[in-house]
C-alpha positions in Angstrom: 5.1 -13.8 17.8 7.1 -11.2 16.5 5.1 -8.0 14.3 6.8 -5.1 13.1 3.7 -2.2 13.1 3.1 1.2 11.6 0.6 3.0 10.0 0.1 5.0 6.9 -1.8 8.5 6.4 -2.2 10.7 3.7 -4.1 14.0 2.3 -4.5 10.9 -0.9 -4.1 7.3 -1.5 -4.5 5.0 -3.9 -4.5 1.6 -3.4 -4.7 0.3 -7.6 -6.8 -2.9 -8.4 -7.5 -4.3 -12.0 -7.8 -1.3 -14.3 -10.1 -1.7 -17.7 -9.6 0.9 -20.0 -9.0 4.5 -19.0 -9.9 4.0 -15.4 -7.8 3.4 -12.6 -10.1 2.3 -9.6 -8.3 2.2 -5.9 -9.2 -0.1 -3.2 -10.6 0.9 0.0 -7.6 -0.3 1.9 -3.8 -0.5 1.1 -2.7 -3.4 -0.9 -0.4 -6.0 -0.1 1.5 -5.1 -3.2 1.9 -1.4 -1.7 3.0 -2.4 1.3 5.7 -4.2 0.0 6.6 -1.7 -2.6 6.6 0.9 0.5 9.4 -1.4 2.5 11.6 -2.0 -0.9 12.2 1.6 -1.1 12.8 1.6 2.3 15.6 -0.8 2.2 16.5 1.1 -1.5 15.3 -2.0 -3.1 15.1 -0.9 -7.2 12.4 -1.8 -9.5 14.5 -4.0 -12.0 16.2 -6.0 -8.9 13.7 -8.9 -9.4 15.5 -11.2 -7.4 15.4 -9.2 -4.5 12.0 -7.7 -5.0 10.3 -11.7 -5.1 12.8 -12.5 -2.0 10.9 -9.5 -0.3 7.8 -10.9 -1.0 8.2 -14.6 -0.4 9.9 -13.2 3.1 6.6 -11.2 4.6 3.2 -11.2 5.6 1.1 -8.5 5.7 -2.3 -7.6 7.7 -4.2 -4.3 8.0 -6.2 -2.1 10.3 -8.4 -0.2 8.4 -10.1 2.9 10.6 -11.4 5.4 7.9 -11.4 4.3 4.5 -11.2 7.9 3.6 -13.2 9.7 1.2 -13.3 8.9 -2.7 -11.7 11.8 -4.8 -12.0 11.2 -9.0 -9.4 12.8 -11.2 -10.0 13.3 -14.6 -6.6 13.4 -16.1 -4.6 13.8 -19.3 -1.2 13.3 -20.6 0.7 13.7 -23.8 2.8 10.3 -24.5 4.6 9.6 -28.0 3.7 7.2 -30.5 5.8 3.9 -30.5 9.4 4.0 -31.8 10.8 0.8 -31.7 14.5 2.7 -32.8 13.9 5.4 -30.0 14.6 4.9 -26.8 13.1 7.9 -24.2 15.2 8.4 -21.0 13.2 11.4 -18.9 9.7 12.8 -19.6 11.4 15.8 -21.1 13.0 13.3 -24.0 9.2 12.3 -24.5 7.6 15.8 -25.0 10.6 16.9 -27.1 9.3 15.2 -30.4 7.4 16.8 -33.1 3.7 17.5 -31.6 2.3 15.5 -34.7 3.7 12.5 -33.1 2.1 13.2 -29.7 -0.8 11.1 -28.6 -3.2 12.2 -25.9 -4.4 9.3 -23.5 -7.3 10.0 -21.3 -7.7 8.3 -18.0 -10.1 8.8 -14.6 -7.9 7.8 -11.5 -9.8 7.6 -8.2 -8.0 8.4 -4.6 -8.8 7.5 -1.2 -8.9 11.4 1.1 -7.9 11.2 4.8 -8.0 7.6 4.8 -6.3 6.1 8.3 -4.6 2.1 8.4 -2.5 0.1 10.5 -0.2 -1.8 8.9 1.4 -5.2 11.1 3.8 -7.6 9.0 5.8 -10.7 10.2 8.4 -13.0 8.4 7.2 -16.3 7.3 9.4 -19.2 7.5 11.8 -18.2 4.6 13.0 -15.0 5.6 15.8 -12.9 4.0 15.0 -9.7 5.3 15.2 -8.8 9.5 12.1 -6.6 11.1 14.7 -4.7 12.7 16.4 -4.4 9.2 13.2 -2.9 7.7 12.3 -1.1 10.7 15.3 0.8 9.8 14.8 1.3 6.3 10.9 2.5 7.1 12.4 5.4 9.2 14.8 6.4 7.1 14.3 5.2 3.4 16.8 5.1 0.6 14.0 6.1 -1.6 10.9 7.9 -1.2 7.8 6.0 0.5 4.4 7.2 -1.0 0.5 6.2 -0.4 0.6 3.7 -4.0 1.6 6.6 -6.2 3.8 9.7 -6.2 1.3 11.8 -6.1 0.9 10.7 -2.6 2.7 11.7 -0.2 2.9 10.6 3.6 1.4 13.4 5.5 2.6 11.6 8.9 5.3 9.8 10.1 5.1 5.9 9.9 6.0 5.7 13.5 7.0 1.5 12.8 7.8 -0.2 16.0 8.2 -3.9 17.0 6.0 -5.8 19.2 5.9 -9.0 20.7 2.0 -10.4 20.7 -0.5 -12.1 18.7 -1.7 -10.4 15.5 -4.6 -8.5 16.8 -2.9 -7.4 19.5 -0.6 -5.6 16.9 -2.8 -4.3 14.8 -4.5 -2.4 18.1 -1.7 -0.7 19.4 -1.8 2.7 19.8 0.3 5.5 17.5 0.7 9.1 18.5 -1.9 11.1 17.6 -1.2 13.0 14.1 -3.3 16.0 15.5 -3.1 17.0 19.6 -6.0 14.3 20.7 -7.6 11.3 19.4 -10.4 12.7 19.8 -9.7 15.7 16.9 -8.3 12.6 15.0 -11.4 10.9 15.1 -13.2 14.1 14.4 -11.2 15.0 11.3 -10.7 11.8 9.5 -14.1 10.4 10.2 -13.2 7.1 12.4 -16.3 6.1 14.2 -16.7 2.8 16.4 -16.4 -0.2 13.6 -12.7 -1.2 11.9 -12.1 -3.4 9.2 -9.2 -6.4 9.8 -8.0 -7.7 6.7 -4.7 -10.6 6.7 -3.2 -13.4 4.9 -2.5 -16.6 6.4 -5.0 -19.1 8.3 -8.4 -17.4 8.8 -8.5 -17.9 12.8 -4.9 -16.2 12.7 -6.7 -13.2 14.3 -8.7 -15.2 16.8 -11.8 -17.2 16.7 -14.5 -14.6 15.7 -17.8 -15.4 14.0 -18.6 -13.2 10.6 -15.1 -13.8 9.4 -15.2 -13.9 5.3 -12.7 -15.3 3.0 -11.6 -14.3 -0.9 -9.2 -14.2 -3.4 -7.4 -11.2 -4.2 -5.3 -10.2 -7.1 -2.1 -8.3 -5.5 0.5 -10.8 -5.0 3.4 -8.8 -6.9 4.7 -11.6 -8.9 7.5 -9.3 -11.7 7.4 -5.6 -11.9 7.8 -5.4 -15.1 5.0 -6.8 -17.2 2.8 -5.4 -14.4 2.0 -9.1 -13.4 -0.4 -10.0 -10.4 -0.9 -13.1 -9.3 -4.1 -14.6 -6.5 -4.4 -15.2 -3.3 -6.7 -15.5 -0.4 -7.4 -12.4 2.0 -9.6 -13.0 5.3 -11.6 -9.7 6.4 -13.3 -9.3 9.9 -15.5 -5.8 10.3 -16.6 -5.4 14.2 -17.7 -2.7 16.6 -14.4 -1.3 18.8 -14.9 -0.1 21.9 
């Protein structure tokens, strides 16, 4: 089978799950929503194209390779938004802050980030597919729009180095990137990746081969409309063993 690979690093990352409140918790490895929010802007895919945004999704499948889930870094942050104004309609964040202060509300929030975190990233196109590997191969190494680790704030800190290979899924997931430093061996040592990886895909849970400790659960990042923020479930398999 077909897999189109490449792998994500960052300085930060932040992977969102269900917020409550004022926090904003990440996961400890990217989302499936992220990834497909990474190759829409890729292939300059805009937030309020719905139609081609759930054609993306319904076109991909997405497993990970997680090697260092990084380190957690908490922000305690603040910003200045304006009240409601059903007859006002704010354009830039400079329209927001120009009102009278008076009118300025103050929302607190504590957002976490994943630090030096390292993943492998292998998607495929299911049965129903619109959108070409190669096409989003393309798009991955030179975007329309700006790819980031789940938020702006994130930049990539290395290139995505996607490529295209022809085995089965863990075979994929394994294949070897250039180093981001001058060894592995200085990777290792800086980001912290020691002998156990975590593999983490949709689909049938022997997809990755028949393995014992293999465990199965439901999920909440299947991007079902932008715009409401709407999630919907589905079921993730996750396989942690010792790599040689």
């Amino acid at each position: 089978m077909e897999y189109l690979v490449f792998r994500l690093y960052g300085p930060l990352a932040s992977w969102g799950e269900a917020a409550v409140g004022g926090d904003r918790p990440s996961g400890l490895t990217p989302t499936r929503s992220a990834v497909l929010g990474m190759i829409a802007a890729g292939l300059g895919i805009k937030r309020e194209d719905t139609e081609r945004l759930n054609t993306l999704r319904l076109s991909i499948g997405v497993a990970i390779k997680s090697y260092s889930t990084g380190s957690l870094v908490r922000d305690y942050h603040t910003a200045q938004v304006p009240s409601q104004d059903r007859k006002r309609h704010f354009y830039t964040r400079k329209d927001e802050l120009s009102i009278a202060k008076d009118k300025l509300n103050t929302v607190l929030s504590s957002r976490d980030y994943r630090s030096d975190g390292y993943w492998v990233v292998a998607i495929w196109q299911q049965p129903d597919q619109a959108f070409s590997l190669d096409e989003i191969k393309k798009g991955l190494i030179k975007p329309v729009f700006t790819p980031y680790l789940g938020r702006k704030a994130c930049p990539l800190a290395a290139p995505l180095f996607p490529q295209l290979i022809e085995a089965d899924l863990k075979s994929a997931l394994d294949c070897e990137f250039p180093p981001i430093l001058k060894t592995y061996e200085q990777d290792k040592r800086w980001l912290g990746i020691g002998s156990n990886v975590t593999y983490l895909w949709q689909g049938q849970a022997d997809a990755l081969g028949h393995y014992d400790g293999v465990q199965s659960r439901n999920v909440w990042d299947e991007p079902i409309s932008r715009m409401p923020w709407q999630f919907g479930m589905r079921q993730e398999h996750q396989l942690t063993m010792v790599e040689e």
